[in-house]
N, C-alpha and C positions, 0 to 999 in steps of 0.2 A: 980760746976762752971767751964768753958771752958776755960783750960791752956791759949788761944789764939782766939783773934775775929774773927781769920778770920778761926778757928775749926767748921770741921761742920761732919754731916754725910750724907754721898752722900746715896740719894737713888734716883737710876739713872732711875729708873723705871717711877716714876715720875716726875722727873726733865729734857724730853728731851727735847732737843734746850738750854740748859744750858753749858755751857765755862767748867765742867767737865764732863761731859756727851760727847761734842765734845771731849774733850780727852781724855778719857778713848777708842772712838771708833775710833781715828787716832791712838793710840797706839796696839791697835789690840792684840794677843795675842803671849806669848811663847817669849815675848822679853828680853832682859839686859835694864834696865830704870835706868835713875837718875832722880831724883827728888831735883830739886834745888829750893830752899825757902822751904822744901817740910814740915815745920812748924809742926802738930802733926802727918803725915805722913797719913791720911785719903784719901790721891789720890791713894798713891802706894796701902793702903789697897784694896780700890778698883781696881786696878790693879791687883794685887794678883790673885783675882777670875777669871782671863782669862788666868794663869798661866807666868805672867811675875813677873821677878826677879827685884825688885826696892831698888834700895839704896837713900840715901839721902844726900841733904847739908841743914844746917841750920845754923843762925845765933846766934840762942835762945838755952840755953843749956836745960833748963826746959822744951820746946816745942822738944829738940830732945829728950829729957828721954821718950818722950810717942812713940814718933815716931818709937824709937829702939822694941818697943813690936811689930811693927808692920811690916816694913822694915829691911830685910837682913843685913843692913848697914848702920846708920848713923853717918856722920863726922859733927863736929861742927867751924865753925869761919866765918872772917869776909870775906862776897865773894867778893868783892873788893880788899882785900887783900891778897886773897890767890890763888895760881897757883893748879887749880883743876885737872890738869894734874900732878903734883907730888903726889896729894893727892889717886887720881884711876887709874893713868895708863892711856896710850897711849891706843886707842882699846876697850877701856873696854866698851860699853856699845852702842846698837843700835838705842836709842833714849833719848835725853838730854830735859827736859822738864824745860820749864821758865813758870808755871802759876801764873799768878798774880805776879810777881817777878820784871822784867824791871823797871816798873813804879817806883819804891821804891829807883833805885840806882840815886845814882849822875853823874855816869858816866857807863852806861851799854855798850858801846859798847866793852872795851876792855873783859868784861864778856863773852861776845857773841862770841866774837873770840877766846878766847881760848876753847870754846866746840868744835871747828871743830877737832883738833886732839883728842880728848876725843871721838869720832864717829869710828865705825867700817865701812867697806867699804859697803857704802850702806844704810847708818843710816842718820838720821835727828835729827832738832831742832821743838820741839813745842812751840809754844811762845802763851799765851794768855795775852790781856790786854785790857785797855777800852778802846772806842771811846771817847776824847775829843770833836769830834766835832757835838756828839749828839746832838741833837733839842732842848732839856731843857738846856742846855750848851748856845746853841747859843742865845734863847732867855732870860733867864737871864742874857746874854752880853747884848744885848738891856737894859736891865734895870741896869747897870751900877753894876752887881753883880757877885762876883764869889767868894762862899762860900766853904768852905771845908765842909764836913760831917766826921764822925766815918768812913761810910766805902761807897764803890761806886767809880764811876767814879773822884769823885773828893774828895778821902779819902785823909783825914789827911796827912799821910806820902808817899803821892805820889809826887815826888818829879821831874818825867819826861810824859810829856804828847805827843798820838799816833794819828794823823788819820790815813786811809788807806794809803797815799801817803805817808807822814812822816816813816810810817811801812817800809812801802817795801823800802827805798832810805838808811834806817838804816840795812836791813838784807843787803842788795847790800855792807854797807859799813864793814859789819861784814865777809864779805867775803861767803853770803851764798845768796839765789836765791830761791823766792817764788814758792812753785809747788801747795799750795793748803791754800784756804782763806773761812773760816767759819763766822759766824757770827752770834751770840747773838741778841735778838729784843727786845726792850723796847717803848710802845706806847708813844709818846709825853704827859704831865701831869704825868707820872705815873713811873719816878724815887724819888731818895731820896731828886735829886735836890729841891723838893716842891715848883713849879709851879702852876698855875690855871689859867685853861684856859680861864676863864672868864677875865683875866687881858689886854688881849691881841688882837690885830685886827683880825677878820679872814681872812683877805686879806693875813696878815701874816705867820698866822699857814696854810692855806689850802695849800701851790708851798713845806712846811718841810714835809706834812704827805706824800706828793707822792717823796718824797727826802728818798731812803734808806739810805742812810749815815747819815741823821738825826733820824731814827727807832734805828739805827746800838749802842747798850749798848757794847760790847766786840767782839775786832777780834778773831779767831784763826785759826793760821796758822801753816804749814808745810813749813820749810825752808831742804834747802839741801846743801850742800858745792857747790859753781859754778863751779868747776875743774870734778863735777860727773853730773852734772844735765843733763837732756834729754828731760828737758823743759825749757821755758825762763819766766820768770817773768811774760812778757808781754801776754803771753801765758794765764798764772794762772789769769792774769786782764781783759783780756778778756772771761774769762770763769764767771769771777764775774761780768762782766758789763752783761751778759747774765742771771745772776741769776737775778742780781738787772734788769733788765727789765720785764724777765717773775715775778718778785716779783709786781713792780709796777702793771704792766698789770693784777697781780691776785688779789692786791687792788682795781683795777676800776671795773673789773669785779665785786669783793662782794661789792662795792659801789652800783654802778647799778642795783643787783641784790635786795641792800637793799631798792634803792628805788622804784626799781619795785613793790617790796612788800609792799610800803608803799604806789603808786597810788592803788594797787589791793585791799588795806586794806580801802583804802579814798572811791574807787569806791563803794564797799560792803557796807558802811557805809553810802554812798548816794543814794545809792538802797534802804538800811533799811528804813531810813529818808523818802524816799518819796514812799515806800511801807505805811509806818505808815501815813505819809500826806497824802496818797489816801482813806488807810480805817478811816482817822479820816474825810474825808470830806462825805464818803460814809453814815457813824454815823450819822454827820449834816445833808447830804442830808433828810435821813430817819427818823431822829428827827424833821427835820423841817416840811417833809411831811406830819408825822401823829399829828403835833402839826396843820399845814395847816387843815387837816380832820376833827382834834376834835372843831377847829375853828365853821367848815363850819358847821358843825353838830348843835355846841351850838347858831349860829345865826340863821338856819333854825329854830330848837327847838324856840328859840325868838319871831321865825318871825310867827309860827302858834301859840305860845301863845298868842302871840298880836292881830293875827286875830281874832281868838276865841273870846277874850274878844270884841273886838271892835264890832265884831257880836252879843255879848252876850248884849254889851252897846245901840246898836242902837236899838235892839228888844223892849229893857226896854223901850227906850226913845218914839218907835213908841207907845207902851200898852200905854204911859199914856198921847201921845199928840196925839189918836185916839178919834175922837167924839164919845160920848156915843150916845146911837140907843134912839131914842125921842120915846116915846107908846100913843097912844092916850086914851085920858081919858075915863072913863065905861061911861058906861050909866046907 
């Protein structure tokens, strides 16, 4: 049984486009990492394998007991109330990781800020968390619903919710500056929210599925302290408003393409259709003709029987209404 729900084991091989997968490959290798919420320590594990050194914070003492088999270091208490900078030192470490973490506190921003001295000159925060304003999100507000689930974008103990803008105005506020924005995809119908799409207009669903922000399950992002950045936020949003374009544009196109495929599929299909209606008329044609012949045949056949007879009738009738030959009497 799994110490903790949110335990799993990455296998990154097949999980790419997944919010550890994106961090595992923003953290790159041969780094100092913290791993903060970092729960039975299965991220750092993976981390490990590119030769980075991860330590841990945890809230769960039971969840850090497994975690220490795994990570260099793990410390246990309450991260709201504790200065994680008396806990590892000024420096220590080249990237501070929040996955899945924010969402959970009551008040994360003061969290956020104190990782900036906890950063080496040159270091970052990775932050992963859900999109609230996913498409099943938004249309379940239509229906006057907003249900918590066990786990997902609207988990039980999530207690703070992100869009992209909400994101970025909160790292600004934490004293840090977007240089780089990931993104997680989940089709409309097809989170935990449990949705059907049959409930709904498609007037309505068709302006979310060409809305990436409505696609959009999990950000992740690279923040940087704004006293070192040599990019501007605005920057990093405009490099995602170019994603999210050439993304739409790569939807229309497999739209397009789907239903080109699906006139090519119609067209072939009315080809068959009326290849089969030509040789089934040719069939009739041919059936009808030699039923035409054997017609012709059995009336002609009719038509000399009946002469026959009618010839054979009139003979009889001349033999016996033919005067017989008178002979005159002997003498």
């Amino acid at each position: 049984m799994a110490l903790s729900k949110y335990d799993i084991e990455l296998d990154l091989a097949n999980r790419q486009g997944s919010s550890h997968a994106f961090l595992v490959d923003l953290v790159g290798s041969n780094k100092r990492v913290l791993d903060v919420g970092c729960d039975t320590g299965y991220l750092g594990e993976a981390l490990a394998a590119y030769g980075n050194e991860t330590s841990g914070f945890e809230v769960n003492e039971t969840t850090a007991e497994e975690a220490r088999r795994r990570l260099v270091r793990v410390e246990v208490g309450d991260l709201e109330g504790t200065d994680l900078v008396d806990v590892f030192g000024r420096g220590s470490f080249d990237i501070v990781v929040f996955g899945d973490v924010i969402e959970h506190l009551r008040d994360p921003l003061p969290v956020l800020r104190q990782a900036r001295p906890l950063l080496a000159p040159g270091g970052s925060v990775l932050i992963s968390t859900p999109n609230v304003a996913h498409g099943d999100v938004r249309l379940a507000l239509l229906k006057g619903q907003f249900n918590y689930t066990k786990l997902g974008i609207l988990d039980e103990t999530h207690t703070r919710f992100f869009t992209r803008d909400s994101l970025v105005a909160f790292l600004h506020d934490a004293g840090f500056v977007l240089v780089e924005l990931r993104r997680t995809i989940a089709e409309l119908f097809t989170t935990e929210v449990g949705l059907r799409e049959e409930d709904f207009d498609p007037a309505i669903v068709a302006p979310l599925r060409e809305d990436v922000e409505a696609t959009t399950y999990q950000f992740v992002v690279r923040a940087v302290p704004d006293d070192s950045a040599s990019i501007t936020s605005e920057q990093a949003l405009r490099a995602d408003a170019l994603a999210n374009d050439l993304e739409v544009a790569r939807r229309r196109v497999a739209a397009l393409t789907a239903e080109r495929d699906q006139l090519r599929s119609r067209v072939d299909e009315l080809t068959r259709d009326s290849e089969a209606v030509i040789a089934e008329a040719q069939e009739d044609k041919a059936r009808l003709s030699a039923e035409r012949d054997r017609v012709a045949a059995e009336l002609d056949a009719l038509h000399k029987t009946k002469v026959m007879r009618a010839t054979a009738l009139a003979r009889t009738v001349y033999a016996r209404l033919r005067p017989r030959e008178v002979r005159p009497p002997e003498r």
